[in-house]
C-alpha positions in Angstrom: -3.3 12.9 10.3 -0.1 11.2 10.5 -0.6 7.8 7.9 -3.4 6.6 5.5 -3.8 2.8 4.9 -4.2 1.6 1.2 -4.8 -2.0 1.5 -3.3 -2.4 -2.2 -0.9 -1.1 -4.3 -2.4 1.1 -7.6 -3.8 -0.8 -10.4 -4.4 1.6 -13.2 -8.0 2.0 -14.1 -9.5 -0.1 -11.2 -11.9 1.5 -8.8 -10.9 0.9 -5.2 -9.6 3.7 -2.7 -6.1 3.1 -3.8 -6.3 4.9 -7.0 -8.0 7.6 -5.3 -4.9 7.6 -2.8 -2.4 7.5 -5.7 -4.7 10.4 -7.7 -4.9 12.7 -4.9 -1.3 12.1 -3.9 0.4 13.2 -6.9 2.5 11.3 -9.1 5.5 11.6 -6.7 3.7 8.5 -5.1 3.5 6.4 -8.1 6.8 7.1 -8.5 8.3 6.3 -5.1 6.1 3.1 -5.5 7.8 2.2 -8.5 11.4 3.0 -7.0 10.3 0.7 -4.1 9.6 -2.1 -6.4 12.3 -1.7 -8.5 14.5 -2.2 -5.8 13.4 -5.5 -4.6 13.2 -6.9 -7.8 16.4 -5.9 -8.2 17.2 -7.9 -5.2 15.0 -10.9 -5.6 14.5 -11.5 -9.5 12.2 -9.2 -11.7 9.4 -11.2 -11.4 8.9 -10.3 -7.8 5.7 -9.8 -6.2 4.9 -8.5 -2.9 2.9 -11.5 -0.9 -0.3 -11.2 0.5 0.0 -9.2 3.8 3.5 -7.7 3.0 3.7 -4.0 4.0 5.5 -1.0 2.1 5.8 3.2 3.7 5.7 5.9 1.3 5.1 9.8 1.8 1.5 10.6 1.2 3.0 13.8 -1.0 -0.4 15.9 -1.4 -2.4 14.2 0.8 -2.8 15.5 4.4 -0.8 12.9 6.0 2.7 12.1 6.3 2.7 8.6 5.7 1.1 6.0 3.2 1.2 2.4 4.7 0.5 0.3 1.4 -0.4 -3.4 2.1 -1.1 -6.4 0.0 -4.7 -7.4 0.4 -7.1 -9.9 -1.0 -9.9 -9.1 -3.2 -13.0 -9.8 -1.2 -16.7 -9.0 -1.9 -18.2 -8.3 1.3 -17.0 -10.8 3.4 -14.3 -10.6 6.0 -11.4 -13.3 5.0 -8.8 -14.3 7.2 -6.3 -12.8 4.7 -8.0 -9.8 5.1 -7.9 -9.8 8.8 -4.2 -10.6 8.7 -3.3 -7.8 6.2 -5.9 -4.8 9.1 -3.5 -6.3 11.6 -0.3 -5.6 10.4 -1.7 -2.1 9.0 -2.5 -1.1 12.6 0.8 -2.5 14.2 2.4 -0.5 11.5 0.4 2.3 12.5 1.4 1.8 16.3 4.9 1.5 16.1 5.0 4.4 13.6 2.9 6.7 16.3 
């Protein structure tokens, strides 16, 4: 496997696949996420928040993958959202460039 999608970035103590991914990763991923975001709020104010859609790469660490493609999504219960359509499309251009 070559990249895993997490379609969020970890929130502590919430129960979607992204704190599975940042679990079974290792804390080097939390970690290189945090670097990541310390740098652009460094550049852009430290109030910065990556928008809806907006991609980040990481290792994946422990996992068997080479690659972690993080993506801002919305919070959706059941339905498909354009947001959510938006965010799967730049996940899988991601993924094809990266291929």
């Amino acid at each position: 496997m070559q990249r895993i999608s997490n379609a969020r970035l970890f929130l502590p103590m919430h129960t979607c696949i992204d704190n599975q991914i940042h679990t079974f990763a290792g804390v080097q991923l939390r970690e290189e996420c945090d670097c990541q975001m310390k740098e652009l709020r460094s550049k852009y104010g430290s109030d910065y928040e990556l928008y809806l859609a907006t991609p980040m790469l990481t290792d994946a660490y422990n996992l068997p993958a080479k690659k972690v493609i993080h993506i801002v999504g919305p919070i959706v219960s059941g339905n498909l959202t354009s947001e959510l359509e938006k965010a799967w499309q730049i996940v899988i251009q991601i993924h094809w460039i990266c291929a």
